[in-house]
DRENDREN-714437 format. One record per residue (C-alpha): residue number from 1; y, x negated, z negated; residue in one letter. Coordinates in Angstrom, 1 decimal. Example, Ala and Ser with C-alpha at 12.3 -4.5 7.8 and 13.67 -1.06 7.14 Angstrom:
@n 1 | v -4.5 | u -12.3 | w -7.8 | res A
@n 2 | v -1.1 | u -13.7 | w -7.1 | res S
//
This chain:
@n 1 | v -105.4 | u -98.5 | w -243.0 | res X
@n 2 | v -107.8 | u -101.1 | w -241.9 | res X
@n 3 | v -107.1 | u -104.9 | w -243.0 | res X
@n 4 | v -109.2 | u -108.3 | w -242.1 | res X
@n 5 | v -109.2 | u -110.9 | w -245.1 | res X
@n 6 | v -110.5 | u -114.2 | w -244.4 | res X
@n 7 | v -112.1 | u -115.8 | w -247.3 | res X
@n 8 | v -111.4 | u -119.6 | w -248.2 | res X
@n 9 | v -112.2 | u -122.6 | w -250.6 | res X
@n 10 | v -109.9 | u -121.1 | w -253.4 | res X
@n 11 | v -112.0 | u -117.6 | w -253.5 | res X
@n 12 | v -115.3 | u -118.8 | w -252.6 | res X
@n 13 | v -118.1 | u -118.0 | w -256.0 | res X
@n 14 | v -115.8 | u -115.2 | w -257.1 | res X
@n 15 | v -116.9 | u -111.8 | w -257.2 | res X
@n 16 | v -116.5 | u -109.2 | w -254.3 | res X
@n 17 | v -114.9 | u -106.9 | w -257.3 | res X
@n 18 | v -113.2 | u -109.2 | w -258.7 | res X
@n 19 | v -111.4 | u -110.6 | w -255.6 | res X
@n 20 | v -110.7 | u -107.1 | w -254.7 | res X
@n 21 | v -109.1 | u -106.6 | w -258.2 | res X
@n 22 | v -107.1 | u -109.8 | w -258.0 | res X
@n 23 | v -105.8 | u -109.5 | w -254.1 | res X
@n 24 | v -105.5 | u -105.9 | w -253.0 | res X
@n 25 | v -105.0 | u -103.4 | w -255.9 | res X
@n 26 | v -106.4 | u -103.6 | w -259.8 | res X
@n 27 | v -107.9 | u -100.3 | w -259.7 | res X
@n 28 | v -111.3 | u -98.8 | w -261.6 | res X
@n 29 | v -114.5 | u -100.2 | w -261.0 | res X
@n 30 | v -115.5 | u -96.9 | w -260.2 | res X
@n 31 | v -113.0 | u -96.9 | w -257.2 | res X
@n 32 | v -114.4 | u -99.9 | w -255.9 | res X
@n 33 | v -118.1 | u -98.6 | w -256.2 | res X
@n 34 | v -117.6 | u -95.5 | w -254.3 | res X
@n 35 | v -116.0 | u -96.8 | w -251.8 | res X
@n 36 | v -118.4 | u -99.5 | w -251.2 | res X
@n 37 | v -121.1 | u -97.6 | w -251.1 | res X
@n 38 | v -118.9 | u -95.3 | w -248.6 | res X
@n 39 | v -118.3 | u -98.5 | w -246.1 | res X
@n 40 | v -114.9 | u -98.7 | w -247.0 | res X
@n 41 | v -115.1 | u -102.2 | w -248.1 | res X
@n 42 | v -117.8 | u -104.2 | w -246.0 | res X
@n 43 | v -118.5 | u -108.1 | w -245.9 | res X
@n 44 | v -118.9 | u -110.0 | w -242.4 | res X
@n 45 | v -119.8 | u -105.9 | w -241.3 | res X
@n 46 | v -121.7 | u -105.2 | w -243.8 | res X
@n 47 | v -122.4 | u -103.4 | w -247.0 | res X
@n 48 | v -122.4 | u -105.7 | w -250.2 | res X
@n 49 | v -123.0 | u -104.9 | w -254.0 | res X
@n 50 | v -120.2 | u -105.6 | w -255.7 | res X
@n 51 | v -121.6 | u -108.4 | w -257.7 | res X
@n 52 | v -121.8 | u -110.4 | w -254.5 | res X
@n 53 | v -120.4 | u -113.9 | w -254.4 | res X
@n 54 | v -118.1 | u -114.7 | w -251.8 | res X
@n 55 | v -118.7 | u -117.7 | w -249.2 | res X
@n 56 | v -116.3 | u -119.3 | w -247.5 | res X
@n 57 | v -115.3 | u -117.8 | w -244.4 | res X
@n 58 | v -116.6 | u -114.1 | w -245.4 | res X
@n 59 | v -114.7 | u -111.8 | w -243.7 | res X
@n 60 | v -114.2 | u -108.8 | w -246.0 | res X
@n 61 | v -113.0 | u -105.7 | w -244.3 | res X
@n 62 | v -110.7 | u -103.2 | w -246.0 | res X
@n 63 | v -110.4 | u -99.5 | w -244.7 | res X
@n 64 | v -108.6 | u -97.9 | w -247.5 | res X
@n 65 | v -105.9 | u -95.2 | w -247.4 | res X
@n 66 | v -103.9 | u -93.9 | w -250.8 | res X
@n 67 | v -105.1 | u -96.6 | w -253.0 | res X
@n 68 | v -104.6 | u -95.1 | w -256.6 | res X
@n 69 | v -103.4 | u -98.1 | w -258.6 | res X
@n 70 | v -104.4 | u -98.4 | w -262.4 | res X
@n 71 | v -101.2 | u -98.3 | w -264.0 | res X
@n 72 | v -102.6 | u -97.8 | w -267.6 | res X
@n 73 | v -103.2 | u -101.6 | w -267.7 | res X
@n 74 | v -100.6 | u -103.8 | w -269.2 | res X
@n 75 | v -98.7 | u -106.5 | w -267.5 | res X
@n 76 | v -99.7 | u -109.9 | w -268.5 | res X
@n 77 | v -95.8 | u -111.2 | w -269.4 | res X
@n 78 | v -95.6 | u -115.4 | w -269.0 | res X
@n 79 | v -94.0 | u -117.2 | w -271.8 | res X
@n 80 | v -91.8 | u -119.4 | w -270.6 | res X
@n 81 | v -91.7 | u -122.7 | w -272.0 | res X
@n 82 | v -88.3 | u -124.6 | w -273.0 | res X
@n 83 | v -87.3 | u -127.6 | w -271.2 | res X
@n 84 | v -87.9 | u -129.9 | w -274.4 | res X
@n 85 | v -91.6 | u -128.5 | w -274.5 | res X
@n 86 | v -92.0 | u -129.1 | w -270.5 | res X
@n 87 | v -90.5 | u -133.0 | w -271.1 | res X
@n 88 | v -93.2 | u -133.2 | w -273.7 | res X
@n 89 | v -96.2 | u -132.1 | w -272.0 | res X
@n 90 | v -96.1 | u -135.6 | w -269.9 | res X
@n 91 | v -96.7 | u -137.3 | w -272.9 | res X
@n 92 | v -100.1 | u -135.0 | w -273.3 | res X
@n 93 | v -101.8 | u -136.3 | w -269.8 | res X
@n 94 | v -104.8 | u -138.3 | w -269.8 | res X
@n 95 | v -105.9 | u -137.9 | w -266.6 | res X
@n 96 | v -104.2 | u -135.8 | w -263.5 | res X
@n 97 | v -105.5 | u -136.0 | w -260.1 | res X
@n 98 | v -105.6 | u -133.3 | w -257.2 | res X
@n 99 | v -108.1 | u -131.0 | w -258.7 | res X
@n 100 | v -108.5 | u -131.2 | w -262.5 | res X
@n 101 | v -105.9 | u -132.5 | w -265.6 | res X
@n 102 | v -107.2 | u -133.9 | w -268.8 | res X
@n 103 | v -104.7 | u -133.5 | w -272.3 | res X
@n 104 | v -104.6 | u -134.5 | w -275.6 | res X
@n 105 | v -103.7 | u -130.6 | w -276.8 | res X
@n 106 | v -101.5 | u -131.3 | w -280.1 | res X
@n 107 | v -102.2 | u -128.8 | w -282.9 | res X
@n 108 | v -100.6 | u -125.3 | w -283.1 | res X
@n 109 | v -100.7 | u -124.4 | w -279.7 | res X
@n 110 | v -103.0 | u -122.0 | w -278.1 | res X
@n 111 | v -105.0 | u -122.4 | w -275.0 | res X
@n 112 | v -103.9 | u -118.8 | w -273.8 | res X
@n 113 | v -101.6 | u -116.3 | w -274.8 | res X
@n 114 | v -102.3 | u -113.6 | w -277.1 | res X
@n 115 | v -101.6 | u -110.8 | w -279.4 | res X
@n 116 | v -100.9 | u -113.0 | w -282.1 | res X
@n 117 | v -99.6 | u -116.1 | w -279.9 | res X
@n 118 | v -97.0 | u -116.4 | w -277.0 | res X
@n 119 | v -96.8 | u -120.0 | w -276.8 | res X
@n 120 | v -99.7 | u -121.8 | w -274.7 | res X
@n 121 | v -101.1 | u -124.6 | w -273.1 | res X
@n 122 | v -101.7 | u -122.7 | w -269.8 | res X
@n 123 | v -97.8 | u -121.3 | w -269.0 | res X
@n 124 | v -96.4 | u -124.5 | w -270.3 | res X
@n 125 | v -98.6 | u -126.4 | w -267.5 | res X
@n 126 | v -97.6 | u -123.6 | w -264.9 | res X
@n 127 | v -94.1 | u -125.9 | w -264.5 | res X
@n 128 | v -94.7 | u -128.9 | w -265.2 | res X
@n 129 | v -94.5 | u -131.6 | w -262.2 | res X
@n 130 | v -98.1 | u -132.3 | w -262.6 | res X
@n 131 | v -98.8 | u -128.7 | w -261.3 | res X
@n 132 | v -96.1 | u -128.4 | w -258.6 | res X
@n 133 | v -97.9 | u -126.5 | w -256.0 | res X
@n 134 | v -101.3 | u -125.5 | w -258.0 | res X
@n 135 | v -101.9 | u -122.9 | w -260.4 | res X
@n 136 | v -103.8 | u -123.6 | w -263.8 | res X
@n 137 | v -107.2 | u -122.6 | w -264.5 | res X
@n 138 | v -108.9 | u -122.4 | w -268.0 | res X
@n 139 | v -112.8 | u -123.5 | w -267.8 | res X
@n 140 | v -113.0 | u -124.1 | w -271.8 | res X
@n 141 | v -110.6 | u -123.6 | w -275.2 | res X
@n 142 | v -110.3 | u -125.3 | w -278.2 | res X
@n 143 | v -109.1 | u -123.4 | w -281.5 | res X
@n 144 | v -105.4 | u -123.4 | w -281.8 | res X
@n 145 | v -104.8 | u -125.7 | w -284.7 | res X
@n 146 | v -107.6 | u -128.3 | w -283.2 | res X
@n 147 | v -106.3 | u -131.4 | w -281.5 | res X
@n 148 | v -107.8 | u -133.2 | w -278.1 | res X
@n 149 | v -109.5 | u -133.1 | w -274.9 | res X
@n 150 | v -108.7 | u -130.0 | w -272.9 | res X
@n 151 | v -109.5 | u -129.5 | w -269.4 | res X
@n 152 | v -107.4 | u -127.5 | w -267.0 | res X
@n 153 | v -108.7 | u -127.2 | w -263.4 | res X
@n 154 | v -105.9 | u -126.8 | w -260.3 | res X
@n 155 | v -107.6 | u -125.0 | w -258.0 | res X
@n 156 | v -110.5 | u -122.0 | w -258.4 | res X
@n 157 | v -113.2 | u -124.1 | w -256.8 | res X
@n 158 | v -113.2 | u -127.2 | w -259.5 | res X
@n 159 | v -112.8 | u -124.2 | w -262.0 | res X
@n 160 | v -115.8 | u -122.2 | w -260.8 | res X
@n 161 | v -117.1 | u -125.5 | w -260.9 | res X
@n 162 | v -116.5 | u -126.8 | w -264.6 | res X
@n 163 | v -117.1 | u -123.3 | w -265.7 | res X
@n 164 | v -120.9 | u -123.7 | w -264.1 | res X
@n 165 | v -121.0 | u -126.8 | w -265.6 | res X
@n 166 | v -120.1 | u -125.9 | w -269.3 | res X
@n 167 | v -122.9 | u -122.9 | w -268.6 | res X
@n 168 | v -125.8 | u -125.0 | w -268.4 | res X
@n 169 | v -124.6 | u -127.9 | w -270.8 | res X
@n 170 | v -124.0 | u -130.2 | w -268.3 | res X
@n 171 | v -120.3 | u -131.2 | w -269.8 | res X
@n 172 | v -120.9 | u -132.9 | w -273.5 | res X
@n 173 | v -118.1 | u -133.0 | w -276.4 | res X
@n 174 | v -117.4 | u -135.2 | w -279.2 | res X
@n 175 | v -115.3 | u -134.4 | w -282.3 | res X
@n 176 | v -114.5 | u -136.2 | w -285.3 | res X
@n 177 | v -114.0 | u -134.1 | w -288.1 | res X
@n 178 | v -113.0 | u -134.9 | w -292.1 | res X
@n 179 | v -114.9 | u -132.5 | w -294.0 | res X
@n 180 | v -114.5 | u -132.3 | w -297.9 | res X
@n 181 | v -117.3 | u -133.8 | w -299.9 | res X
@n 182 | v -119.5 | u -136.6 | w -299.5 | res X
@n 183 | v -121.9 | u -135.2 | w -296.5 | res X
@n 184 | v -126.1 | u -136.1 | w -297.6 | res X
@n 185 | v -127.0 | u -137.1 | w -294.9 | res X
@n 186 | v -126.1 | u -140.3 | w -292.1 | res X
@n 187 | v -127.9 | u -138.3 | w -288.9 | res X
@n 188 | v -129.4 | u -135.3 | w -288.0 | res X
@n 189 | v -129.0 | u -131.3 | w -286.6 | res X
@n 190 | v -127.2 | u -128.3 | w -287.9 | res X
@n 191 | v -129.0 | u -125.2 | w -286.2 | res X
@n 192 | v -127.8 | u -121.6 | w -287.7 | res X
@n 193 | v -127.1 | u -118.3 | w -287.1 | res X
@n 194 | v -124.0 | u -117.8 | w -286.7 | res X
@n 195 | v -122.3 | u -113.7 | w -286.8 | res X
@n 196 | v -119.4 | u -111.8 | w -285.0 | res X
@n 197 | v -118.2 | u -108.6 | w -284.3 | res X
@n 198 | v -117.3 | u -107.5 | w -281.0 | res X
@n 199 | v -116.1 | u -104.0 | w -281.4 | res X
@n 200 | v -118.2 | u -102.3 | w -284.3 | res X
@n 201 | v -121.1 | u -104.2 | w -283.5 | res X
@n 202 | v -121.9 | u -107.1 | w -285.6 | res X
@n 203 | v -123.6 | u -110.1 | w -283.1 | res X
@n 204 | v -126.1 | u -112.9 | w -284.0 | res X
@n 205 | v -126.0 | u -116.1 | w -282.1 | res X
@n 206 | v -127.5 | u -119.4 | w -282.8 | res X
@n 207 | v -125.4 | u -122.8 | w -283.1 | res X
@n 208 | v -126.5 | u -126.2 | w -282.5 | res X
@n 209 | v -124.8 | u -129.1 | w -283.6 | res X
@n 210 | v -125.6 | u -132.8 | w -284.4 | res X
@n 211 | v -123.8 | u -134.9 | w -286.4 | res X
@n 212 | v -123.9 | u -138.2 | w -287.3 | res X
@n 213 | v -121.9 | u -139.9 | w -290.8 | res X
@n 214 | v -119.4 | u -142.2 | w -290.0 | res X
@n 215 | v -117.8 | u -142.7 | w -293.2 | res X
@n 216 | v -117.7 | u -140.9 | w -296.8 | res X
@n 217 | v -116.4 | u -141.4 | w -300.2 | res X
@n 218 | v -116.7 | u -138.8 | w -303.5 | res X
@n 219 | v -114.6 | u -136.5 | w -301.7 | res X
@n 220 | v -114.3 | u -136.6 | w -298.2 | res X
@n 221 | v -116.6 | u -137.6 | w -295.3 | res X
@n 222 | v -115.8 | u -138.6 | w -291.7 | res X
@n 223 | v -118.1 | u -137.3 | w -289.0 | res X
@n 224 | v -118.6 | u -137.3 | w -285.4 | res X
@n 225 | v -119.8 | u -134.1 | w -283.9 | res X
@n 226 | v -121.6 | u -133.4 | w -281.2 | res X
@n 227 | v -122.1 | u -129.5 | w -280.5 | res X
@n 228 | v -125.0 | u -128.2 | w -277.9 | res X
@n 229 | v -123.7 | u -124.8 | w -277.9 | res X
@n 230 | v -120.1 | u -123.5 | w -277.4 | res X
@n 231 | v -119.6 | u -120.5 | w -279.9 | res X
@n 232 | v -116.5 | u -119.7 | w -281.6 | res X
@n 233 | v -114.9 | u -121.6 | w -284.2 | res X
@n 234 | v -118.5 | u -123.3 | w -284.4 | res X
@n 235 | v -117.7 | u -126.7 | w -286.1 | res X
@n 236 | v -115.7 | u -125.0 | w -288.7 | res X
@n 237 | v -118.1 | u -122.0 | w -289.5 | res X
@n 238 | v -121.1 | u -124.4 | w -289.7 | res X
@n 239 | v -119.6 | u -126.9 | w -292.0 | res X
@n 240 | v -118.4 | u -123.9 | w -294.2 | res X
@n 241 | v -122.1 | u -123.0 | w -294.1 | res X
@n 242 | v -123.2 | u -126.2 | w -295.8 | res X
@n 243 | v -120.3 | u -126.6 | w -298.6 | res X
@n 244 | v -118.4 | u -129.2 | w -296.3 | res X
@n 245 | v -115.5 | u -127.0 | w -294.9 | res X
@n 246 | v -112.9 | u -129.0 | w -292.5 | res X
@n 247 | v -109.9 | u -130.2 | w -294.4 | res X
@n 248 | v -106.7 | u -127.9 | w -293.4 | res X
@n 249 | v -108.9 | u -125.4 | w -292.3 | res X
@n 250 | v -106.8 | u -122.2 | w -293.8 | res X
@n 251 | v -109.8 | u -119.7 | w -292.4 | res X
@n 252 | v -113.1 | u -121.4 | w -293.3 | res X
@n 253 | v -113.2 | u -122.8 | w -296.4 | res X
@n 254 | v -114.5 | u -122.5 | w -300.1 | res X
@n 255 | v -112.0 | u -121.4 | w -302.4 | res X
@n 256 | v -108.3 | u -120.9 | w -302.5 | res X
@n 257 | v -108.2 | u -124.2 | w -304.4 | res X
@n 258 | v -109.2 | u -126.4 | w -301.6 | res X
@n 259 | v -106.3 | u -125.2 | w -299.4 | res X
@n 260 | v -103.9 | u -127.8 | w -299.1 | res X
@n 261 | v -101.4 | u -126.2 | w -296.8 | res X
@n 262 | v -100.0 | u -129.7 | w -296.4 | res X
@n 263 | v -102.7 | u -131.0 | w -294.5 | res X
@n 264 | v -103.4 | u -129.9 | w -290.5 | res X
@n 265 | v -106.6 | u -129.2 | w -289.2 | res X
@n 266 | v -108.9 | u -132.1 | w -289.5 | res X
@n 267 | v -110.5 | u -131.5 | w -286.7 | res X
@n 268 | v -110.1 | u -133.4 | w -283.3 | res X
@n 269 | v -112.0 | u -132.8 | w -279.7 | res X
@n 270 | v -112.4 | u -137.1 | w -279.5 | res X
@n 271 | v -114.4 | u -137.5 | w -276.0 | res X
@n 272 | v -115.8 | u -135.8 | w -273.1 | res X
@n 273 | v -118.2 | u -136.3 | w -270.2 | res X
@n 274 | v -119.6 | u -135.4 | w -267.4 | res X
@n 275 | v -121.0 | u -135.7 | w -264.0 | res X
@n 276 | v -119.6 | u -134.5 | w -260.5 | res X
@n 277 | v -121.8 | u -135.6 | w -257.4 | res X
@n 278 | v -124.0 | u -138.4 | w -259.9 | res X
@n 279 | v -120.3 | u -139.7 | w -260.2 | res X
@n 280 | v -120.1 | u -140.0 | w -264.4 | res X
@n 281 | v -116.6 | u -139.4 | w -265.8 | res X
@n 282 | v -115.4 | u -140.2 | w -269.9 | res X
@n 283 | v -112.4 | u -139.3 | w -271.0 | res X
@n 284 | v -111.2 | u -139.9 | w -274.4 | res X
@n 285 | v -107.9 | u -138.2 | w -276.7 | res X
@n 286 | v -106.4 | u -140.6 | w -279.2 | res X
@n 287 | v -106.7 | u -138.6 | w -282.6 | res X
@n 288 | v -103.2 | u -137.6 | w -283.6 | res X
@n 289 | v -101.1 | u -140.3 | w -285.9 | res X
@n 290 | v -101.8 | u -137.8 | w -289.3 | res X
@n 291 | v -105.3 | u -137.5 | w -288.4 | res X
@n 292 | v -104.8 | u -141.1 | w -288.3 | res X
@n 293 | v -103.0 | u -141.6 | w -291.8 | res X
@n 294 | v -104.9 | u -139.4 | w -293.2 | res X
@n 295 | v -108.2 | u -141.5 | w -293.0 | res X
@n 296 | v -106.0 | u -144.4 | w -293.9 | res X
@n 297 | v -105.2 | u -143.0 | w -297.4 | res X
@n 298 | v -108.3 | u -141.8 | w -298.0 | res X
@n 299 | v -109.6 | u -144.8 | w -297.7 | res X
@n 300 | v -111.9 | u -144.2 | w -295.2 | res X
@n 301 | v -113.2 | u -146.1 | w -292.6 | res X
@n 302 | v -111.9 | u -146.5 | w -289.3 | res X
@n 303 | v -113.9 | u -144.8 | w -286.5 | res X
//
């Protein structure tokens, strides 16, 4: 049966597949292929790869019949957040307004479900006041046991938006993080090669980070980092690299000796900023109170 969509603000830079996926039916690739290359599925009367990036006010044109839905793929289930958890969230906010939220993301709590983690950042937004009529996006993450600035976009086009943004390094993060040790130097770059294994394959990728000393004692040292690139546990694998592992850090770190389950993560995303239209925005997360305490009796000093 032949069906008119009209493309708006909320689908506009999304993929023709994708789109398709998301709205109509969650079928192969290989569905949605032949069947644009047969002129079932055409864009303002035309055929389209299916890589193309929707405009605003595209009129795709659907003339499907028997649709074989994928129903090997598993349904996504929600967690659903407890009232107490809801109440808290307001006390996370640092910014809200009609398009974007900024939070101060407490440790233990992922940004998105999975396998090993129900509880998340994302579903527990989903009902929250602050998202009463908007659904929640994730343009960036932050590892589960590392505190601070998380942004969550409400609509797809500040999404699309942020994502672009973190792309081409145009959105810049600082972290402070206590690291065991005293660190050698006061300034300078960490640039490695950092490994991971997607599948069987074992992938090299390079990490930039610069650092700068804030404070440091026989034993520990307070830095603020600044990382270029965006790769996977980053800070933490870096650090690890130079004999400085993150205190708390359960994963990274150099013997079984140095893990004091005691401690959290000492790791904390501390500012953020960016540009949107030469407009600059800075937003900055308070470090959490044993982040705090913890530099207190140390004896380090205050940032």
């Amino acid at each position: 049966m032949k069906k008119i969509y009209l493309i708006d603000d909320t689908s506009a830079n999304t993929r023709l597949d994708r789109w398709f996926k998301r709205h109509i039916c969650d079928v192969p690739q290989s569905l949605i292929e032949k069947n644009i290359r047969k002129g079932n599925i055409k864009i303002n009367t035309k055929k389209n790869k299916s890589s193309y990036k929707l405009q605003n006010r595209d009129e795709i044109v659907v003339n499907i019949s028997n649709l074989i839905v994928n129903n090997d793929k598993k349904t996504k289930v929600k967690y659903k957040p407890t009232k107490k958890e809801i109440n808290y969230s307001s006390s996370m906010f640092v910014e809200d307004n009609d398009n974007y939220v900024v939070i101060n993301k407490p440790a233990g709590i992922a940004v998105q479900s999975g396998t090993k983690s129900k509880r998340n950042i994302i579903d527990i937004l989903r009902d929250t006041i602050e998202f009463k009529g908007s659904t929640p996006f994730t343009v960036h993450r932050i590892d589960k046991e590392t505190t601070g600035i998380l942004i969550v976009a409400k609509n797809r086009k500040f999404a699309q938006l942020f994502t672009s943004l973190f792309r081409i390094r145009k959105i810049h993060k600082t972290y402070l993080g206590i690291v065991l040790g005293e660190f050698p130097k006061k300034k300078g770059t960490l640039i490695d090669e950092l490994y991971h294994y997607e599948k069987d394959k074992k992938v090299k990728t390079k990490a930039i980070t610069h650092f700068t000393l804030i404070d440091s004692n026989n034993n520990y040292s307070l830095l603020k980092l600044n990382p270029e690139t965006g790769r996977k546990h980053q800070l933490r694998k870096q650090l690890l690299l130079y004999g400085h592992p993150i205190i708390g850090d359960s994963k990274y770190r150099l013997t079984q000796k140095y893990n004091n389950k005691k401690n959290p993560l000492m790791l904390h995303a501390h500012k953020i900023n960016f540009s949107i239209n030469s407009i600059k925005y800075n937003y900055t997360a308070e470090p959490s109170l044993e982040f705090h305490n913890f530099v207190k009796e140390k004896y380090l000093k205050i940032f």
